[in-house]
C-alpha positions, 0 to 999 in steps of 0.5 A: 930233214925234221925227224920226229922226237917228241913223244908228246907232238906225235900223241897230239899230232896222232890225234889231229890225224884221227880226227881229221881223216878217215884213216885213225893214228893210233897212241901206240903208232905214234909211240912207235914213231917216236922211239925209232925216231922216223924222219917227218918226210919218211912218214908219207909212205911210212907204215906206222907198223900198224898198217896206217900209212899217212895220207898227204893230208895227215902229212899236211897237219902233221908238217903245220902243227910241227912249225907251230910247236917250234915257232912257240918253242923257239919264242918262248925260249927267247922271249922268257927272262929267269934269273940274273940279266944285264941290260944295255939301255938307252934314256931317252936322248941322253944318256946310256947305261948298263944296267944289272939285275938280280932277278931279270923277270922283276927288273922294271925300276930304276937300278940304282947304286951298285947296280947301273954304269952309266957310260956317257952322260951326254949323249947315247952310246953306240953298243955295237961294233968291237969289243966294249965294256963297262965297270959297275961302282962294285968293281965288277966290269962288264964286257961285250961284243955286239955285231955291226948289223944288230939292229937290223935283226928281229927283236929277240934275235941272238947278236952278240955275247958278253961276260962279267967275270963270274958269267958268260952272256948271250946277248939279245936286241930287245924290243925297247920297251920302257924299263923305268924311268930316272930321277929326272923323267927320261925313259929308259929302254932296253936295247940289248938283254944279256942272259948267262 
């Protein structure tokens, strides 16, 4: 069962109804929904204690404009990168490496120095399965543990976690997009984004 919490959806949600049904939401029935928190499902027959019951067609929107607001939330969360980040990345057929950055919203160049672990240098890695890590040149070593099935999940979808001595990490599949590019050409692209 989906209760209703958020006074903003209800105000937006109150309006939608009023607009689209002859029989009007008001602000304050939707204020009073929200702070006795009445369950979505209960709406239907509910009274919203202005003597407006809601209308299967009310409950309809009502149930569209909820999933719509969590789908965006839910991806938004996921999809935006803030702060420090680490990277499991692969370049072209070549190479891995782990790569850290300060700033993971501005983090599409080549690393570099302290801040990539390169962990084979002929050939890719496989990042899944057990318990694997990597020490960057600073002597920070980083850990994780990614499930099996990893890349068979939806991009952005949470597959394992991770730690660096200072932070833990939730460890996400990227969409492998190009990061940067290396000295030598090869494209590297994200396979996994960690987030503490």
């Amino acid at each position: 069962m989906v209760k209703i919490t958020s006074l903003a959806f209800i105000a937006l949600a109150a309006g939608v109804i009023a607009r689209s049904t002859t029989a009007p939401a008001t602000i304050e029935s939707a204020k009073a929904v929200a702070s006795s928190e009445v369950p979505l499902n209960d709406a239907l027959n509910a009274n919203f204690q202005t003597g407006n019951a809601v209308t299967p067609d009310q409950f309809d929107i009502l149930s569209k404009f909820r999933r719509a607001l969590n789908t965006a939330v839910v991806q938004f969360k996921h999809i935006v990168k803030r702060g420090e980040g680490i990277h499991l990345v692969n370049c072209g057929n070549q190479y891995s490496a782990v790569v850290y950055c300060e700033n993971d919203g501005s983090c599409n160049f080549f690393p570099g120095g302290d801040n990539l672990c390169i962990l084979k240098s002929n050939g890719l890695f496989v990042w899944e399965g057990g318990n694997k890590g990597c020490t960057f040149s600073t002597g920070t070593r980083f850990t994780w543990s990614i499930g099996s099935d990893a890349q068979n999940q939806r991009n952005y979808t949470q597959v394992g976690s991770g730690d660096n001595g200072f932070n833990k990490f939730t460890i996400f599949k990227d969409d492998k997009h190009t990061m940067y590019r290396d000295g030598s050409g090869n494209q590297c692209k994200s396979i996994y984004y960690c987030l503490p």
